[in-house]
N, C-alpha and C positions, 0 to 999 in steps of 0.2 A: 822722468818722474822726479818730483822737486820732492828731497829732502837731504839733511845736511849727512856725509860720510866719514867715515872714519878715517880716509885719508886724505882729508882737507882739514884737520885737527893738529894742535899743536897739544903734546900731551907730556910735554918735559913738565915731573916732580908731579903730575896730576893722578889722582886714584880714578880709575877706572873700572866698572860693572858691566862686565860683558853676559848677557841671557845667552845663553847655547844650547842648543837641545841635544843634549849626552843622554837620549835616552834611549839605551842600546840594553839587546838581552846581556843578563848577568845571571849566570847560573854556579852557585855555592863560589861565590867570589867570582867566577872567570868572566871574562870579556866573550861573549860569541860571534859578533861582531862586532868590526872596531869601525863602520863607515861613516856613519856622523860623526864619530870620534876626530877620525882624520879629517874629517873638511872643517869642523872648530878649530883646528891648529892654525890657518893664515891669518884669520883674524887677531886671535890671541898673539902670536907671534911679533904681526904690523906693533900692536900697541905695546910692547917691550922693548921693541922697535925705537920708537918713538921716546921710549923714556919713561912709560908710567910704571906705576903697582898695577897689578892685574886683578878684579876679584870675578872669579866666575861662578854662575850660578845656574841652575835647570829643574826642571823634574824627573822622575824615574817611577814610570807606572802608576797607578793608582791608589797611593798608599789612603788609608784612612787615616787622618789629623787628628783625632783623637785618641790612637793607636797605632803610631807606626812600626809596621814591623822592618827588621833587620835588613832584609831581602832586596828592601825601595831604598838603601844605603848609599849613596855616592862615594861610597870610600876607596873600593879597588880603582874607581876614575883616576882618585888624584894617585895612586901608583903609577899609572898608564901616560897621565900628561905627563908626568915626573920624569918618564922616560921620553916622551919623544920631545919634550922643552928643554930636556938635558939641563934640567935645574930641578930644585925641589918644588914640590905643588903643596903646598901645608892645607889641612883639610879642615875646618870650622865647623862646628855642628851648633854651636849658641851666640850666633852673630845677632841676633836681636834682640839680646839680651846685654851684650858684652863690647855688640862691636866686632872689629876683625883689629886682630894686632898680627902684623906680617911673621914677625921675631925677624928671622933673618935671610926670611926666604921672598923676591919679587913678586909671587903668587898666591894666592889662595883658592880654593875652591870649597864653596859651601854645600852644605847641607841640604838636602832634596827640598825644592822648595814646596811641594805638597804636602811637608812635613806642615805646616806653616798654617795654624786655621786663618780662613779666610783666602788664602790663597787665589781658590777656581773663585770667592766669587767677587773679585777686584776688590777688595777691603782695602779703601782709602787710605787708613790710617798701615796697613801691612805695604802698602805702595809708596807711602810718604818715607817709611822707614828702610827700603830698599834705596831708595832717593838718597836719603842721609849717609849711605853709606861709600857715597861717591864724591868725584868731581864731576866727572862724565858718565851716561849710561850709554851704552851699548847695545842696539836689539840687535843678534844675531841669529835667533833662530827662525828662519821660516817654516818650519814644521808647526808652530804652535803659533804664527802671525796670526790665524784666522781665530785664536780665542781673546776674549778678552779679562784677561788676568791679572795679578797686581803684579808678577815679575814682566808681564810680557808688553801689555798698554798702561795700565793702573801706572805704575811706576815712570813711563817718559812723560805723563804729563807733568810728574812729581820733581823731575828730576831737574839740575841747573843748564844741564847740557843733554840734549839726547840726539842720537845719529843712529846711524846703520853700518852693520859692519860688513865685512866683506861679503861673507856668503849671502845674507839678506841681502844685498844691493846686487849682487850678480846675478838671482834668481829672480829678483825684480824684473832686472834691465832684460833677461833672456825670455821673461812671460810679456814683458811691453811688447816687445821684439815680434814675438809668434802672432800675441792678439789685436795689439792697440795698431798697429803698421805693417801686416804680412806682404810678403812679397805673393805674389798669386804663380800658378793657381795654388791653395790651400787645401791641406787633408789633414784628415784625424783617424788617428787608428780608438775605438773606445770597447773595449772589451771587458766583460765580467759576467757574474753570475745570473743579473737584474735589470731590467730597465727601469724599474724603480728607484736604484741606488744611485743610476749615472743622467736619472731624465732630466736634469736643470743644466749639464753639461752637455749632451746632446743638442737639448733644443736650443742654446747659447751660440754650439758649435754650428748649429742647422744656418745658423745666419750669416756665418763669418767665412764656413768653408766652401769649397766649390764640392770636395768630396767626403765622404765618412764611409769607413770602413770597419764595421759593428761584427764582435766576434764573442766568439760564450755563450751563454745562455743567454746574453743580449739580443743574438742573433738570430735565436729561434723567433722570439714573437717578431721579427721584422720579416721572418721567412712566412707564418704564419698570414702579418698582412699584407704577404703578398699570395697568396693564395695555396700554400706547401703544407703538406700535411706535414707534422715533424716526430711524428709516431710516439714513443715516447718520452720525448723530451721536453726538459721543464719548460715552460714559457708562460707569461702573462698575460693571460685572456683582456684584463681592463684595460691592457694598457697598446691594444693593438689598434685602436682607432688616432691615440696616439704617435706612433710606432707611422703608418698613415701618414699623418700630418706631415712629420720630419722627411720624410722621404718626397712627399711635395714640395718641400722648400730646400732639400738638396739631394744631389746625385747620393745614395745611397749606396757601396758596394757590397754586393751577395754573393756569398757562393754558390755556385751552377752543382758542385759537386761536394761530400764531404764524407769525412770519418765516421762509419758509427758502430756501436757493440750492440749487444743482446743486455737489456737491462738483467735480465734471467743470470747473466755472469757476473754485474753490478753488486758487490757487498759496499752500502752506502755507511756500514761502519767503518771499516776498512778501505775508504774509495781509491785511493791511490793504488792501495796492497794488489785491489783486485782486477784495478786494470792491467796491472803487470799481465797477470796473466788469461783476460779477456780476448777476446777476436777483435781485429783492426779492421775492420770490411770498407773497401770504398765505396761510394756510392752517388745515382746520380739524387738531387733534392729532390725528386719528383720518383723516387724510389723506393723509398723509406717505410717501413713494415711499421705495425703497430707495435711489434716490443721494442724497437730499436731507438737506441738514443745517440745523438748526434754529440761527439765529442773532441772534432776538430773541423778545419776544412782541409781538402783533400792537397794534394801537390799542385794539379792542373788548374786549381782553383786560385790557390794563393800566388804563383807565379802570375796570374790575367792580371790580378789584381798588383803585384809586385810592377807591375809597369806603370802602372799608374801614379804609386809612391815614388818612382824614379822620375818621370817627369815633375813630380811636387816641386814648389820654392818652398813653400812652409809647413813642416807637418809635425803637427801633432800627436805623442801615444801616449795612452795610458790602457795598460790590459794587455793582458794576450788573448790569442783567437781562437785558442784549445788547454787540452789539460795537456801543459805541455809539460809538465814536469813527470809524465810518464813519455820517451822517447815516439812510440807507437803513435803517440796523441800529440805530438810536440812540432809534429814539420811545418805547421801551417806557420805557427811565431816562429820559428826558424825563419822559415823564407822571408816573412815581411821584415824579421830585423835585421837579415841581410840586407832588403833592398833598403830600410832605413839608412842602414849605414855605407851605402852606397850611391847612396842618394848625393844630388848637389846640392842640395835644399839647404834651409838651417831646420833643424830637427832639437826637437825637446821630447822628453819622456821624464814622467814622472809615475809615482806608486810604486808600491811593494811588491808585487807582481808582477811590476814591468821590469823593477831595478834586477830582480833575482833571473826572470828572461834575459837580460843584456848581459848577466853575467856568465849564465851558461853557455850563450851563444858566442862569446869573446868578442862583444861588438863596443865596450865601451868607449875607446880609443875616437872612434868613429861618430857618436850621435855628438852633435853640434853641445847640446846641454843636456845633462841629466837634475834634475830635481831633486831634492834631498825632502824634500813633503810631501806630505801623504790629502791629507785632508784639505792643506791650505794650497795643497796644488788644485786640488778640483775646485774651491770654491772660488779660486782665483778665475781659474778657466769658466765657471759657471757667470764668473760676472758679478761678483758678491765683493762689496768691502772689508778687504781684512786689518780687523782695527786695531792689531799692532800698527801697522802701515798706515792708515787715516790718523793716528797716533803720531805718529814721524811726523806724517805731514802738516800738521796742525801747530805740530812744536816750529817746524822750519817756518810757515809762515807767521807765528805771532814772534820772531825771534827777531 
């Protein structure tokens, strides 16, 4: 993938604007998670490295620009890189007004950029001004590549110098890797609540893999078109001729057997609460009562399937294949992320749900890459241009 990097840069005496996506829960000040946190650190680091000023910049939530509250503050961040840069991080809240003056510190970290009207919607003139405040810019967040923004695209067209820094170029080079040149055979684990949410990834995935391995409520309407009654569990009536299709254009894996409870013990306010203490029944697909909802796949199930992912070269996850965040519901993602990460393949997972699965199961050590994107992993996987990236790539070639 042609665009210029951040370690092909000479950055002695040069200011530098690195985009990072630090947008991690913060509750009354605290850090809840620090995992974006920590993979901004190499990039930042490289160009310190190298010799420059650093200014980093991000959003944090959804603040309103004409009111932002306290909450969407980047301020406990610069405490946090303070400490793991083992230098001071000086925190700027009127750089676009004022500029950034270091005083005596090699870092800075600004002010939540949705503080910023115009921000979300690429304001030229808020892009030209992020520009200015550099020699070099820096995209490093892949989390937010897939919007178009004035810190994230707006801003490289603006700027004299724009590259990609580390974590953006590794997540690149590890999605080329999976999609643009897989090694065969190819699977996808795609799990969630919808086939609505994941269908342009799917039918994307329908062409590239040899297998798909569909779990959640994803998995009902494809149980469905294949002729299983799913009792009652949620599924997509429109979207099963769908559902159909994909399964024509590739090997499809289903469970023969799976978990389900008594909706009747189902508190849908409390969903988690109550499966604690729900009935785990195994069951075969072609079993399944009318109150009963299917909430994982069984063990004999995901093991058939676990064979399969171990002969993979390239696979794919995003999702898990139950509510596995109750243990009773959780064996099915257990087993596949063992065999993920026993796998010889090169393996990627990305999502929120997949990241919080690899942590519970202790497999991270093991998957080939993990993704640190949420959105601009799927629409990367879907096939979709993400124009921070056509951004890059447009500065490297008119450069």
């Amino acid at each position: 993938m042609q665009f210029l990097r951040l370690q092909d840069l000479d950055l002695t005496n040069k200011t530098v604007l690195i985009r990072e996506d630090l947008n991690v829960p913060i509750n009354n000040g605290n850090i809840n998670s620090d995992a974006r946190l920590k993979a901004s650190l190499p990039t930042i680091e490289l160009a310190l490295q190298k010799g420059a000023k650093v200014i980093i910049c991000s959003h944090l939530g959804r603040p309103n620009p004409n009111n932002p509250e306290e909450k969407y503050s980047l301020a406990p961040i610069a405490a946090y890189l303070s400490e793991k840069l083992n230098q001071t991080v000086k925190f700027v809240n009127d750089y676009l007004q004022n500029g950034v003056d270091f005083g005596d510190s090699n870092v800075v970290l600004l002010e939540n950029v949705r503080f910023n009207k115009g921000e979300k919607q690429n304001d030229e003139a808020l892009s030209q001004a992020y520009a200015d405040l550099c020699d070099v810019f820096v995209m490093d967040a892949f989390g937010t590549a897939h919007r178009a923004e004035s810190s994230t695209a707006g801003v490289i067209d603006k700027a004299k110098i724009a590259c990609a820094g580390l974590l953006l170029a590794n997540e690149l080079d590890a999605l080329g890797k999976a999609l643009n040149n897989p090694k065969k055979p190819m699977l996808a684990i795609v799990g969630g609540s919808k086939v609505s949410t994941k269908l342009d990834v799917l039918t994307n995935l329908a062409k590239l893999c040899d297998q798909i391995v569909v779990g959640g409520g994803i998995a009902n309407t494809f149980l469905v078109a294949n002729g299983v009654n799913v009792g009652a569990s949620l599924y997509e009536a429109d979207l099963v001729e769908t559902a159909k299709k994909i399964m024509q254009d590739t090997d499809v894996l289903l469970p023969t057997e799976v978990v389900v409870a008594k909706k009747s013990q189902i508190d849908f306010d409390d969903f988690l609460g109550s499966l604690e203490t729900a009935d785990a029944v195994v069951k075969s697909v072609n079993d399944i009562n009318c109150d009963e909802m299917i909430l994982d796949i069984s063990q004999d199930s995901a093991n058939q399937i676990a064979h399969a992912i171990l002969n993979a070269k390239t696979i794919i996850w995003n999702g898990p294949v139950g509510v596995f965040e109750v243990d009773k519901f959780g064996m099915g993602t257990q087993i596949l992320s063992q065999a993920v990460a026993n796998s010889d393949g090169f393996s990627i997972a990305g999502g929120g749900d997949t990241l919080a699965a690899i942590d519970k199961y202790g497999v991270n050590n093991k998957i080939s890459y993990t993704s640190t994107g949420g959105g601009a992993f799927l629409e990367f996987v879907e096939g979709k241009p993400l124009p921070a990236v056509v951004a890059l790539k447009q500065k490297f070639v008119n450069s």
